[in-house]
N, C-alpha and C positions, 0 to 999 in steps of 0.2 A: 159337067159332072155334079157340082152344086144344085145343080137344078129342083131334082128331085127332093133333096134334103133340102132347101129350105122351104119347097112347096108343105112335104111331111111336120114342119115347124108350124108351118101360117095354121096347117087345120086341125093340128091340137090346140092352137091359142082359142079356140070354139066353147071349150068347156069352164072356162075358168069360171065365167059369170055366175053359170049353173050351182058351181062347188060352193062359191061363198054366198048367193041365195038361198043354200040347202044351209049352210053352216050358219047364217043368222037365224033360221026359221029353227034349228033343232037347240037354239040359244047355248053356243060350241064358241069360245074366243078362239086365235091364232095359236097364242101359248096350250092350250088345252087340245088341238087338235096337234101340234107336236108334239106335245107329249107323249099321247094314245098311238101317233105314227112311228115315231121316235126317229121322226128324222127333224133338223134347224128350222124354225120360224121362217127364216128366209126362205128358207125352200118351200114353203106352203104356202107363202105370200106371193112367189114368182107364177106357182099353179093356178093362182085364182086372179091376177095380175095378167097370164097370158106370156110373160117374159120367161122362156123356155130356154133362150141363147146359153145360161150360164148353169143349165140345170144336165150337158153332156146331151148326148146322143137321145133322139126320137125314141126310141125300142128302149130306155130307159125312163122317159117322160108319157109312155104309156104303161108304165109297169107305177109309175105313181099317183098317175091318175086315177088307176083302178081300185089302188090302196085306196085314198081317198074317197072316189065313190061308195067305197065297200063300206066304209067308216061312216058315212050318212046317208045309208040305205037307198044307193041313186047308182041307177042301172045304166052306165054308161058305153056299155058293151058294144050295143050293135053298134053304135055311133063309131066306135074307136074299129072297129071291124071293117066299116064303111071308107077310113080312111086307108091309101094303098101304103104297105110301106115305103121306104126311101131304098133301091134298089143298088144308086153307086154310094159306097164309104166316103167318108169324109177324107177332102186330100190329109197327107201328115205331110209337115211341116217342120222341116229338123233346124233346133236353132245350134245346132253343136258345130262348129267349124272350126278346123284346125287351118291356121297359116301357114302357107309351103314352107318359108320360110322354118318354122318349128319342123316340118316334119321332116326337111335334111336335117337337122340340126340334131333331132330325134333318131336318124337312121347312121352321121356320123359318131356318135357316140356310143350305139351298138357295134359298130365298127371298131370303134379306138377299144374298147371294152374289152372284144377279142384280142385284140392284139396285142395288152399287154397282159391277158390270161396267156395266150397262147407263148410271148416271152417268157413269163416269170415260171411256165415248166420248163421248155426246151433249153434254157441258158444253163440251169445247173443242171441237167441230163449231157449237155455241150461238158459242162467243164468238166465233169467225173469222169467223163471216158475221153479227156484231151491226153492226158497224160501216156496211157498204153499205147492208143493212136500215133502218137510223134514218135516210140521208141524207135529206133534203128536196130534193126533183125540182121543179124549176121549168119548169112547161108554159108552153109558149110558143105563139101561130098560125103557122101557118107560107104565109100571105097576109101580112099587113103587119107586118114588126120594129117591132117598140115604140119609145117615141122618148121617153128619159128627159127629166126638167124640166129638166137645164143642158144640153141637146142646143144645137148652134149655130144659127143662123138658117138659112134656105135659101139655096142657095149658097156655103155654106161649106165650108172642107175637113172632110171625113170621116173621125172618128175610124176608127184601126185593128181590123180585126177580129179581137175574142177568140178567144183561142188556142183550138182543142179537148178537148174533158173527156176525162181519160184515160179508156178503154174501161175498162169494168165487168169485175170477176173472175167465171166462171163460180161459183155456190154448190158447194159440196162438203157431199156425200151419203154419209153413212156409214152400213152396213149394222147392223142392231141384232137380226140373227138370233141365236137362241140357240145357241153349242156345242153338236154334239152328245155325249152322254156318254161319256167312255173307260173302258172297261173294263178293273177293276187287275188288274194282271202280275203281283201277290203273292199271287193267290188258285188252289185248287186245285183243279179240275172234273174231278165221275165223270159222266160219262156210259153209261146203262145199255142197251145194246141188245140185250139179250136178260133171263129172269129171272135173278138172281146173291144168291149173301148177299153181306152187307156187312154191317160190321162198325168205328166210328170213335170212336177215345180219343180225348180234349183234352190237349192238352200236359198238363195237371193231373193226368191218370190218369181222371180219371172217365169214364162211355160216355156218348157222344154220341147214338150209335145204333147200333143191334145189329136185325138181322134180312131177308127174303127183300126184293128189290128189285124192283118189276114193271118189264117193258121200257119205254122210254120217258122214265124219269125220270132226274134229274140231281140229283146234290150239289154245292154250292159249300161250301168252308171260307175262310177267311180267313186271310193269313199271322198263325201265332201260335196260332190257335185249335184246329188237330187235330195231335195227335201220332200214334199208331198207326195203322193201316188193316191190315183182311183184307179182300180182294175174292174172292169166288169166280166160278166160268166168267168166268175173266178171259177167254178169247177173244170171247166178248159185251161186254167191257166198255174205255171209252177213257179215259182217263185225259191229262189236261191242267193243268202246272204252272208258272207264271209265263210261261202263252200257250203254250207248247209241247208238244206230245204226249210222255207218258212210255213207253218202250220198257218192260214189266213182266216181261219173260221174267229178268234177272237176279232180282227178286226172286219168280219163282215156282214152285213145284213141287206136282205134280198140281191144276193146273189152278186152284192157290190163290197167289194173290200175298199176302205181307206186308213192310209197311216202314213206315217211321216217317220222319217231317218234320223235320229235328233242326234248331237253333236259328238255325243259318245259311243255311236256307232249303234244304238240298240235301236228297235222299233218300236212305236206306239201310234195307238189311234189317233185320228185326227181330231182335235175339240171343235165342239158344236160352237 
């Protein structure tokens, strides 16, 4: 599956010589042709260098070649035409792994969680209606009233009629549905609706993941956990952070967004 994409690698490395023989002849430094590109030094030195590896995906290292040629009047069109694109995506490679161990650990704790939500209703719902529950109810006929042993003879005065039992409290019923789950505000969703690279550092430096994204799919990070992001055809792609859709047009140019998560949860571009 590599195959193809690194062949698509070897024959853009073709042009670089051309770009910096055009750039010495139109008397153009490195720093002056970033400038005018506005994209890193480094990245135009990797162009004319031929070192593509770290510049992302084919279908983005012809979109800056073109910049480039355009930039010193060098038609490198039919040539970049001539090569075929790279047909299979780049594998992804997930470096996220949760230990089993964590994730009982993680599913009893949801567990215990319920279980003393689910006590701490039902024991005082138990205790309020313990009391009426235990009384002892005395049935009576309701043909002939009973005639205790010191009752008086017949003909005599009639003791008073006992007072009426205060009315019983309805029981109370309380619901033991589970919450449904909320979903945290701290975390930050790609949504992919069309193909895109993508590309995500960890606060740490190290890659998360690096490669093409089919339509469909979605990344979640977690506050903390990604620092860097490149999204490419950001117009396929949404972007959602602490619940809110991210507007990407400040941090993007030709059709590539980059920025970074910095420690206080906000976003900003990534420095050249």
């Amino acid at each position: 599956m590599m195959q193809s994409y690194d062949v698509a690698r070897g024959d853009l490395g073709q042009f670089g010589a051309r770009l910096k023989q055009a750039r010495e002849a139109a008397g153009l430094s490195l720093d002056q042709v970033s400038a005018r590109l506005h994209i890193p030094r480094h990245v135009v030195e990797a162009l004319e260098s031929g070192d593509h590896a770290r510049l992302g995906a084919p279908v983005f290292v012809r979109g800056q070649l073109r910049s480039y040629a355009r930039l010193l009047d060098l038609d490198l069109q039919p040539e970049l035409d001539a090569i075929p694109a790279a047909n299979e995506p780049a594998p992804l490679v997930s470096h996220v792994h949760v230990p089993r161990y964590r994730w009982w650990l993680e599913q009893a704790t949801r567990r215990a969680v319920y279980v003393v939500l689910t006590a701490a209703i039902a024991v005082p719902v138990w205790l309020a209606t313990r009391s009426h529950l235990d009384r002892d109810v005395a049935v009576q006929s309701l043909d002939v009233p009973p005639v205790p042993a010191d009752a008086p003879a017949a003909g005599a005065a009639r003791p008073a009629a006992p007072a009426p039992a205060p009315a019983e409290r309805a029981p109370v019923v309380a619901s033991l549905t589970a919450l449904p789950p909320v979903e945290s505000s701290r975390e930050i969703v790609v949504t992919f609706n069309g193909e895109s690279w993508f590309e995500a550092q960890g606060a740490d430096g190290r890659t998360l993941e690096r490669g093409l994204v089919a339509a469909g799919q979605t990344r979640r990070y977690r506050a903390g956990e990604v620092g860097d992001l490149v999204i490419g055809n950001v117009s396929a792609v949404d972007v959602r952070h602490q619940g809110r859709a991210v507007d990407l047009a400040p941090f993007s140019r030709a059709n590539v967004a980059r920025f970074t998560l910095s420690s206080d949860g906000s976003l900003a571009p990534v420095g050249n």
